[in-house]
C-alpha positions as CSV (number, residue, x, y, z in Angstrom):
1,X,96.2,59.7,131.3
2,X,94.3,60.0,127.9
3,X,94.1,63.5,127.8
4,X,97.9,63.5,128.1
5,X,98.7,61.0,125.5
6,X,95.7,63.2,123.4
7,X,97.6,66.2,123.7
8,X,101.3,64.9,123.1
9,X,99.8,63.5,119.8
10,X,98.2,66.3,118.5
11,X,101.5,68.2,119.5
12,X,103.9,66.1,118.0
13,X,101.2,66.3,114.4
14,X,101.6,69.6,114.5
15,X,105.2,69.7,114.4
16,X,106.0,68.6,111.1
17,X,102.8,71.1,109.8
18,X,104.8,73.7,111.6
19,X,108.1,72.9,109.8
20,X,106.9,72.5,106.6
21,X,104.8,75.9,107.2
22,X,108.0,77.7,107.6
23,X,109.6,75.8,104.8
24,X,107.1,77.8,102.7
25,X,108.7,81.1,102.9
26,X,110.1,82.2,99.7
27,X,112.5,85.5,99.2
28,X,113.5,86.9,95.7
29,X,115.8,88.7,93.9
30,X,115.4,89.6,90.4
31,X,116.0,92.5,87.8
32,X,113.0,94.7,86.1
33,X,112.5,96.4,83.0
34,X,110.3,97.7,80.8
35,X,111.9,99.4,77.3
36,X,115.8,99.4,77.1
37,X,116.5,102.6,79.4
38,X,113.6,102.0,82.3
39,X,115.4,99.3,84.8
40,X,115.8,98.4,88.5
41,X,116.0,95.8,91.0
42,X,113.0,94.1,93.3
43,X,112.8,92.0,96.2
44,X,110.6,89.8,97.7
45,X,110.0,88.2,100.5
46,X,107.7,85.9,102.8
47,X,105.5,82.8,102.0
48,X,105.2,81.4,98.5
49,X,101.4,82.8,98.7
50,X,102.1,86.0,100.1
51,X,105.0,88.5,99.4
52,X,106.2,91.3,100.6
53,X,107.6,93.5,97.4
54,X,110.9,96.2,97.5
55,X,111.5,97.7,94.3
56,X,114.6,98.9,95.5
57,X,115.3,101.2,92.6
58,X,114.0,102.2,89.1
59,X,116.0,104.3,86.9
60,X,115.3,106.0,83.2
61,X,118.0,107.4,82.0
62,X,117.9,109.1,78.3
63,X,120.6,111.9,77.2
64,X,120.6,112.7,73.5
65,X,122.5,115.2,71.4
66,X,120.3,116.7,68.4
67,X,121.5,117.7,65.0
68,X,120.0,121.3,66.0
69,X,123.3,121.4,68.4
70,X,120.3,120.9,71.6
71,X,120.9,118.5,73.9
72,X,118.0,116.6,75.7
73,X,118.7,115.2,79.1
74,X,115.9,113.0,81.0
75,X,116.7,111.0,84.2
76,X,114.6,109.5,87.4
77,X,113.7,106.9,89.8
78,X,110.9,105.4,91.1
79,X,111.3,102.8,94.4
80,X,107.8,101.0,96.0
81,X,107.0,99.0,98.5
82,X,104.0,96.5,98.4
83,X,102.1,93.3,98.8
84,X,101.5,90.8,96.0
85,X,99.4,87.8,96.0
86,X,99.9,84.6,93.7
87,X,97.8,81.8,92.5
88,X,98.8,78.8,90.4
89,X,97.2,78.2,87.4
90,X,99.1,75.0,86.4
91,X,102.8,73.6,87.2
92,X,104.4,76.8,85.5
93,X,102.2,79.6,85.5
94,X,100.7,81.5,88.1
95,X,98.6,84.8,88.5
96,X,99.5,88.0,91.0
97,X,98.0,90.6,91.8
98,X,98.1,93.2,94.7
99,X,98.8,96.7,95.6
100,X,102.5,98.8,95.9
101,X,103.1,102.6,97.3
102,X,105.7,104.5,95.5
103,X,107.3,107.5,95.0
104,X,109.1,109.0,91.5
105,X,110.9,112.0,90.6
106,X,112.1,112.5,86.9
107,X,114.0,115.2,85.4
108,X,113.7,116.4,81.7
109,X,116.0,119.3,80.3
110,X,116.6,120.8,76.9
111,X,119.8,123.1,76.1
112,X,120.4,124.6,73.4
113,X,122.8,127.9,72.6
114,X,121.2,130.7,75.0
115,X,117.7,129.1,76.2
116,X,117.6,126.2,78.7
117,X,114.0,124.8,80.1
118,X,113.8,122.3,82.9
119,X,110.5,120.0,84.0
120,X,111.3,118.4,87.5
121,X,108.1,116.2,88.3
122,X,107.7,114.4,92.2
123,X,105.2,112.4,92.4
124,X,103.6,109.7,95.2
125,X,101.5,107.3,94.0
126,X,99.4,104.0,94.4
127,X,99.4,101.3,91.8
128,X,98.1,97.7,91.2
129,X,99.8,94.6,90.3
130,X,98.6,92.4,87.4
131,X,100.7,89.9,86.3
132,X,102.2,86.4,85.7
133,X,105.1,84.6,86.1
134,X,106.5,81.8,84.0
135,X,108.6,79.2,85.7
136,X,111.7,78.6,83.6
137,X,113.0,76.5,86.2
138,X,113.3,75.2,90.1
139,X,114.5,78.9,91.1
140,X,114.3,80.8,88.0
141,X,110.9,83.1,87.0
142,X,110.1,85.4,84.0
143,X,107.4,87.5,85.2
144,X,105.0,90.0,82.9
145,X,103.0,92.5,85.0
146,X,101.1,95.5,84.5
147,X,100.7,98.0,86.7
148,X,98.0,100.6,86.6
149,X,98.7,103.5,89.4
150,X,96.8,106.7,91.0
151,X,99.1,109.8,91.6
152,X,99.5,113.1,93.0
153,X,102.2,115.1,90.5
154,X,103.9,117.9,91.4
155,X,105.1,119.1,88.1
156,X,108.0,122.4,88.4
157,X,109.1,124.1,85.3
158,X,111.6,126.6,84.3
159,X,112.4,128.4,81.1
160,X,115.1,131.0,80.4
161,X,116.5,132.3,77.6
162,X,117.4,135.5,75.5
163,X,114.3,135.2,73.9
164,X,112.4,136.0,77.3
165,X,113.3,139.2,79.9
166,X,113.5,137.3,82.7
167,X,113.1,133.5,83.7
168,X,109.7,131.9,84.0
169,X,108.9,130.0,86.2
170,X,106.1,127.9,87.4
171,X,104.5,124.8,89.7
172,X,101.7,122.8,88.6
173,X,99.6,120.2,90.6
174,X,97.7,117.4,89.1
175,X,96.0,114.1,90.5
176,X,96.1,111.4,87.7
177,X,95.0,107.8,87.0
178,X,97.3,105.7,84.6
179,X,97.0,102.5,83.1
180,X,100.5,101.7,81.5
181,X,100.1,100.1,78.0
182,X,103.6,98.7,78.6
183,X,104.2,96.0,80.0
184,X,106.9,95.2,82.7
185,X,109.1,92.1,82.2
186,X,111.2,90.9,85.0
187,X,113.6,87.6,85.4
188,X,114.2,87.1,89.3
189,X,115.9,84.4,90.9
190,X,114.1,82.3,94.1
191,X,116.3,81.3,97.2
């Protein structure tokens, strides 16, 4: 008859551990940026320690006309998934780190009266996550991270013009590590 009352008390202990366990799951929504024409959106989600992140898309987008009469076009997007880890440092900060895949492809063309060249880069990479957040208040966070990456580019160029007798064209591959002097900013909301 112990053992039974021993067991329905440790079960009903655990109970309330359990619920307040689960209370700890945290998801996010929130907007990124870094400059005024790199943007996208990112969500996380899972327990307040542990999250799971979805940057669901990151665009550049930069078009420019040029007194020359050229016009410069330069798009792309980037989109990750990944796994970031926080630690408080006091009541408002805290540190995260971890690790994201990705994959980006960017565009850059330039046009002028009879020549036209195009880069198209595709490019698959692995980056860190080094960061902070700031909380501004119960739900609201201003986060700073920076986010040093390894990739494989595959860089595809093509240059025509009257200036050449026929098109060139040509495919590079190159295997780089980055460490981004800029700083991403983002402001994401908790729920």
């Amino acid at each position: 008859m112990k053992i039974n009352k021993t067991i329905l008390l440790l079960v009903l202990s655990v109970i309330p551990m359990l619920s307040q366990a689960q209370s700890e799951k945290s998801q996010e929504l929130g907007l990124v940026f870094s400059g005024t024409s790199n943007f996208g959106l990112t969500y996380r989600f899972g327990k307040e320690q542990s999250l799971w992140r979805v940057e669901l898309l990151q665009v550049t987008s930069l078009k420019r006309n040029l007194l020359s009469g050229a016009e410069i076009e330069s798009t792309g997007f980037a989109t990750t998934l990944g796994k970031e880890f926080r630690k408080p440092i006091n009541d408002v900060l805290t540190f995260r780190y971890g690790l994201d895949l990705g994959f980006s492809y960017y565009s850059f063309e330039n046009e002028s009266d009879n020549n036209r060249y195009k880069t198209t880069s595709t490019d698959p990479f692995v980056q860190g996550v080094i960061g902070v957040n700031f909380k501004v208040s119960q739900q609201l966070l201003i986060g700073m991270e920076i986010l040093p990456n390894i990739g494989y580019h595959v860089i595809k160029t093509e240059d025509e013009g009257d200036a050449l007798p026929e098109p060139i064209y040509s495919e590079t591959r190159i295997m780089s590590f980055q460490l981004n002097n800029l700083s991403r900013l983002s402001l994401v909301y908790q729920f």
